[in-house]
N, C-alpha and C positions, 0 to 999 in steps of 0.2 A: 079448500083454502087452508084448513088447519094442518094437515097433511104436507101441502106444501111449505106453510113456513117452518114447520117443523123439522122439514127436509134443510133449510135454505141455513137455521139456527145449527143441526148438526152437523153440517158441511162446514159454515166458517169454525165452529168447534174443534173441528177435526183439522183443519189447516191450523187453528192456534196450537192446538196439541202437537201439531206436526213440528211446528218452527220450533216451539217450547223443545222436543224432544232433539234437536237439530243443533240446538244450540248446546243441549248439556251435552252431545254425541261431541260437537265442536271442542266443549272444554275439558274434555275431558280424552281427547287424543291430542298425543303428545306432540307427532309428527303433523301434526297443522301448527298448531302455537309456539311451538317451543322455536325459536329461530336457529338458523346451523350457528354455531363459534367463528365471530369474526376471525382472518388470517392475514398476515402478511403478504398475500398475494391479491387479496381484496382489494377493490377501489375504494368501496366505503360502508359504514357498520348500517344497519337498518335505518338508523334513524337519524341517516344522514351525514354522519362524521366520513372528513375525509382520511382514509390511511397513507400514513407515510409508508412512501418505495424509493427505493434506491436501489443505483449500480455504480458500476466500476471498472475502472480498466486502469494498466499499468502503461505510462509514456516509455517508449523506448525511444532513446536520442536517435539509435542507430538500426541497423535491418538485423542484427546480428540477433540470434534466439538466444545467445550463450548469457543469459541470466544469470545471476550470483544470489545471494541471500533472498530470500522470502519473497520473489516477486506476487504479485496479483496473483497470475494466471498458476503458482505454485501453491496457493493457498488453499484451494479446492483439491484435496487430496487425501483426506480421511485423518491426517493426523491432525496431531493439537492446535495446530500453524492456522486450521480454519478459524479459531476464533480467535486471531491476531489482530484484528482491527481494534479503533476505538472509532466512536463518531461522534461529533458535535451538533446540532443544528441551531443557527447565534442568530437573531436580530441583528440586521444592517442596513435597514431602510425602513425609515419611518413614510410609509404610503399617506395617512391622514395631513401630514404637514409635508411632504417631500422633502423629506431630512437626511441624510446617511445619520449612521448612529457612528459615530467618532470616540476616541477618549476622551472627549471632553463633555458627552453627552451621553455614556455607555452606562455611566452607571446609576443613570435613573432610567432608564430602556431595560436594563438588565437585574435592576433593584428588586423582584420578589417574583414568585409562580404568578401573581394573577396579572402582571404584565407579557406573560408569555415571551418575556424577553430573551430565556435561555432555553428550547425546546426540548433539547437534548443533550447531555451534560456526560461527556466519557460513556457511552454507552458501549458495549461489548459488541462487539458482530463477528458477522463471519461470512465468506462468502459460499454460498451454496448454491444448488442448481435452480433456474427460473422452475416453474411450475409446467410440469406437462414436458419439461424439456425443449421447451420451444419460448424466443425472446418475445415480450410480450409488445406490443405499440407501444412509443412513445419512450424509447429507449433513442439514443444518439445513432447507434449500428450496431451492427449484431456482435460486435467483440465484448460488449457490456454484457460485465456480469452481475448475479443479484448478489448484494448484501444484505443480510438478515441480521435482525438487530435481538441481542438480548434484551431480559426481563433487566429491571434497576440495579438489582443482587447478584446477574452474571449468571442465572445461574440456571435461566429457562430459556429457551431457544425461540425463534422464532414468534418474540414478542411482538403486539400490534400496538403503535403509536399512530397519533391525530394530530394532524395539523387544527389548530385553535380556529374556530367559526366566529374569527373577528377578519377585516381588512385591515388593519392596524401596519402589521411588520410584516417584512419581505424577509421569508431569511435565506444563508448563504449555511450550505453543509459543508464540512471539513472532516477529512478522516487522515489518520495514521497509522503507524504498525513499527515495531510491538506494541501493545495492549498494556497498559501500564494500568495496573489496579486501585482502587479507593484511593482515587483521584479525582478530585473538578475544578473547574475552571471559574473564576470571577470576572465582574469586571476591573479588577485591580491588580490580578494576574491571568494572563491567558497562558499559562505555562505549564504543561507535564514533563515532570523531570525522570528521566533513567537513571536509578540509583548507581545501576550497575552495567557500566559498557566494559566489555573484554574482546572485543575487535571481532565479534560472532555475529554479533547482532548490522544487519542492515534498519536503516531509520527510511520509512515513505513518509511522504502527506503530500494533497492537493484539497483543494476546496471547491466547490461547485455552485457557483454563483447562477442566476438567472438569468437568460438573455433578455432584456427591454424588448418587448415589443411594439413597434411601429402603428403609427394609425392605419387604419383601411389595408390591415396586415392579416386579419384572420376575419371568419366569418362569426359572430354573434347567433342568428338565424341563418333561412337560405335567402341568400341573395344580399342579406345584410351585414356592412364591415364592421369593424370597430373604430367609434372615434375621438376616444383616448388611450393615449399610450399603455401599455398593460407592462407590468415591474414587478418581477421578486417572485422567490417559491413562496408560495401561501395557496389555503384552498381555492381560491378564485382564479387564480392563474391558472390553475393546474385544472380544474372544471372545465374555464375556457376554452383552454389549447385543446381540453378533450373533447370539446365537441363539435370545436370547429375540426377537427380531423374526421370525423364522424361528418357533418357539411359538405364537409372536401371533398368527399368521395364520387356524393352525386353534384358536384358543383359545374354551370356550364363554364366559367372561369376558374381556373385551378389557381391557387395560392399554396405559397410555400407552408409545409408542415413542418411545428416546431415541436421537440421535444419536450415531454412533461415529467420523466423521471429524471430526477436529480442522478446526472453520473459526475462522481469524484474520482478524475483519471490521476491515477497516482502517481506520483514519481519520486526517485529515487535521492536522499538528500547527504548520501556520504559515498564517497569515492570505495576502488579494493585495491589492494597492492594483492597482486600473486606469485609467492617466492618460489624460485627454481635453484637447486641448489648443483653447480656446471664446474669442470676445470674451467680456468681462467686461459683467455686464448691467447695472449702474449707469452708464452713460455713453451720452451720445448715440448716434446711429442714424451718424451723420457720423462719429463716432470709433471705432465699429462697426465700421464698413466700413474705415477706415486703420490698425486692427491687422491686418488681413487681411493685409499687406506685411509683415506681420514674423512669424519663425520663431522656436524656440525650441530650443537645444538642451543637454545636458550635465543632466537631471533629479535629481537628488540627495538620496537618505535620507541623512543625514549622522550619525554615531555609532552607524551601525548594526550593524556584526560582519560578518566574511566567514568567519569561522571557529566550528564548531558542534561540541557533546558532542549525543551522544542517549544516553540512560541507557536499558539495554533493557530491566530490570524494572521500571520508572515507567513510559517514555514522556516523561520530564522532556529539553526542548531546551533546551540552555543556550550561549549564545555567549562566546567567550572574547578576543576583542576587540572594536574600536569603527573599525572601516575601514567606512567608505560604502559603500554599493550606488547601481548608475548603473541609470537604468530599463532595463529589455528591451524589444525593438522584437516588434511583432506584426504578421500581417497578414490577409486574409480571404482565405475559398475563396468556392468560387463560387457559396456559400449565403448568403453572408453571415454564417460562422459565423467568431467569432476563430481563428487560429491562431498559438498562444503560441512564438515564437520564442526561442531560445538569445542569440542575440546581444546586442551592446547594441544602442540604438536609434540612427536614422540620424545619424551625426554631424556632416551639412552642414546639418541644421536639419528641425525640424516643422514643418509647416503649421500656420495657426491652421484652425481650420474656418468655413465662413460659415451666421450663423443670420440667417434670416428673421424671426423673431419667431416661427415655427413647426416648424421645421425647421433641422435641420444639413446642411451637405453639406460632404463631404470626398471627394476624383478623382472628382466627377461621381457620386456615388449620396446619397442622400438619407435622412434617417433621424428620427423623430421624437423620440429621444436623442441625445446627443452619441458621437460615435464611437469606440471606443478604440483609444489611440495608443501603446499600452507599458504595461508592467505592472510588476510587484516581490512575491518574494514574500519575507513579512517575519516577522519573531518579533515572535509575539502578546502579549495583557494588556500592553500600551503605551496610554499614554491620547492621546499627541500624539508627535508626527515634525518634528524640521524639517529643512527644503526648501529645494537651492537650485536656482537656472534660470536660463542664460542665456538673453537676447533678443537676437537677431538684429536687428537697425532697420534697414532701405535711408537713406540721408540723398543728396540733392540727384546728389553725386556720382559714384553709384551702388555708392561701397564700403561694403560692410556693415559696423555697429560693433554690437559686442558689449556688451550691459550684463551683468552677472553681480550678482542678486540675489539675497541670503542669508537663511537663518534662515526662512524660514516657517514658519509653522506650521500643520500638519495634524491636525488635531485629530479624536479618534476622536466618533462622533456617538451617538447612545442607542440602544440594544440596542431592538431589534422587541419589540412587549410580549408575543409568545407562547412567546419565548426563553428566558424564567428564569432571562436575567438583566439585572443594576441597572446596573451599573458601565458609562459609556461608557467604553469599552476598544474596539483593536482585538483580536478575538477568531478564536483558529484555526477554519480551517474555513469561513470567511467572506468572501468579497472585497466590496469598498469601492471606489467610485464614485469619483475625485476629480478635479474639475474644476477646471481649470487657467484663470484667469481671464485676459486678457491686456486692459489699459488702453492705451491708447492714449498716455498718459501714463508708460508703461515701465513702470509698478508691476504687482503680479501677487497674484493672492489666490487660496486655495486651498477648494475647501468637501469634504468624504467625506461619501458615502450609503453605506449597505450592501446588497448584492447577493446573491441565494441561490444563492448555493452550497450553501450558502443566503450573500443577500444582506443586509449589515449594515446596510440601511438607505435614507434621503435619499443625494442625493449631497455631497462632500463639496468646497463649493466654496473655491478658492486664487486669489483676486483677487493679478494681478501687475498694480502701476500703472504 
């Protein structure tokens, strides 16, 4: 008997010893306790936090690829342009009282961090590739791309933010491009200003609001709907929709699946003018041929603004002065596809280009359009621009004289009739054709087409006599 308990005492000793030593083996390896680094690809941190994800995509009016300045799908490209984004994420629905949050109500919704009224404030991003290469659920369709949001400071990649574990606010994200630094938004001004426009830069934004959710529109459990309306990105919507998709799968009644990553499809909020610089077709074949000797240079939107507001709840561009823009110089790859340069355009002078009566040619290649020779990108709903241009003349002596003619005008031409709309206007989202006339006579006339970007049009010719 003594034997046996004896045995019975150092057997549960030996199992305490066991767990005892199980446990320091436990705390004392890393890879059990230590948890991996949450990521911006994660749904949510350990202990529960939900991660904010986002995409994006770029609205094109039209079918035409032929893009201009900084589109989306241009930003994923290895240069600086990836982290050209900003992004906002605002309070705009107060869920506990079903309120929209207004200006008349914004800035006590938006009054301090512990109201989580402003989630996200000018944050840096960028867009880089989803994880693994492949779109994850819960994206709109597979054109959405990821955005990754910088650290506060700009200045770490692929920071991870959390939607607040309250039901309080629904919010609505907003994004832009270019990326304008140590800048935020209140509720007293929703506004980042570009200090600096020189007709280079294109301006996007859209925002990404929440679709409402219908009652008995998704699944809760299996078999059971939902029967209140569900509103707003916050974590519980987003839970939701994740798991009723997850439901859906094996569900004997299928329901429609709703998206839970916020996409901010962006679009384009300033018009391009594309200058071509042509003999002018009203004059002889002989005076044709002797504009060819003369260049042009110094192109001029004249009262146009170098300085811009973008209002992030509208999207409303608004310029706060009247400083000219000088055209931007372009050039081609080895497609023949434009490449929109930064710069201004060359300042010892354009070429005119030489037409056959069929054909353009400008350095030896040949084109059955006129070439483009510089660009501008400009603030839209304008009906006319004027233009000035200096010409270059060779005279007898072989010193070049300068004419400088003023005021043209550019005139916006009539919207594509499948457009819906009336007004010739130049319109965002659209670049415009305009060809640059040169007379032999020095005078100069200008005509715009529109181009899809969609394309607005004819081309817009600018006889210079």
């Amino acid at each position: 008997m003594f034997n046996q308990l004896l045995t019975t005492i150092m057997k549960k000793n030996l199992w305490i010893l066991a767990a005892a030593l199980c446990m320091t083996a436990c705390s004392q390896n890393e890879d059990i306790v230590i948890e991996q680094p949450v990521t911006d690809s994660d749904f949510e941190s350990p202990d529960g936090q939900l991660v904010i994800q986002l995409g994006g995509v770029e609205t094109r009016i039209g079918a035409s690829t032929a893009v201009t300045r900084a589109p989306l799908d241009k930003l994923l490209d290895g240069t600086t342009a990836t982290t050209n984004l900003g992004i906002f994420a605002l309070a705009t629905y107060d869920a506990t009282t079903e309120t929209p949050i207004t200006e008349e109500n914004r800035a006590e919704a938006w009054g301090g961090a512990p109201n989580y009224g402003i989630l996200l404030n000018n944050i840096k991003a960028a867009v880089t590739p989803w994880t693994g290469g492949k779109t994850p659920n819960g994206v709109a369709n597979q054109d959405v791309q990821k955005i990754s949001l910088y650290s506060t400071d700009g200045a770490t990649a692929g920071a991870v933010y959390y939607y607040p574990m309250q039901k309080k606010y629904d919010y609505t994200f907003y994004g832009y491009a270019p990326y304008q630094g140590n800048q935020t938004i209140s509720a007293t001004n929703p506004e980042i200003t570009f200090a600096t426009i020189d007709g280079s830069q294109d301006i996007i934004w859209q925002k990404s609001a929440a679709e409402p959710i219908p009652t008995n529109s998704i699944y809760l459990k299996k078999d059971v709907t939902n029967d209140t309306r569900l509103t707003g990105y916050k974590a519980q919507y987003i839970r939701q929709l994740k798991y009723h998709f997850e439901l859906n799968q094996d569900a004997a009644a299928k329901l429609t699946d709703y998206p839970w990553i916020p996409n901010i499809n962006f679009e384009h909020k300033l018009a391009q003018l594309r200058f071509s610089i042509i003999p002018a077709v009203d004059q002889s074949t002989e005076d044709q041929q002797s504009v060819l000797n003369m260049k042009v240079k110094d192109i001029t939107i004249k009262s146009h603004g170098t300085v811009a507001t973008l209002n992030i709840l509208t999207g409303e561009v608004t310029f706060t002065n009247t400083e000219p823009l000088l055209m931007r110089g372009v050039s081609y790859d080895t497609g023949s596809n434009i490449v929109f340069g930064d710069a201004e355009a060359d300042a010892a002078g354009i070429p005119v280009q030489t037409f056959d009566g069929n054909n353009y040619t400008l350095n030896g290649q040949t084109n059955a359009t006129p070439w483009v020779q510089g660009y501008l990108m400009v603030k839209p709903d304008i009906s006319e621009f004027k233009m000035d241009v200096t010409v270059i003349v060779p005279n007898a002596e072989g010193t070049p004289k300068e004419l400088l003619v003023s005021d043209i005008p550019v005139t916006a031409p009539a919207p594509p009739a499948d457009s819906g709309k009336t007004n010739p206007l130049f319109y965002a989202g659209y670049y415009y054709n305009v060809r640059i006339g040169i007379f032999a006579t020095q005078e100069v006339n200008a005509t715009a087409t529109l181009g899809t970007w969609t394309s607005g049009g004819d081309p817009i010719d600018v006889p210079i006599d």
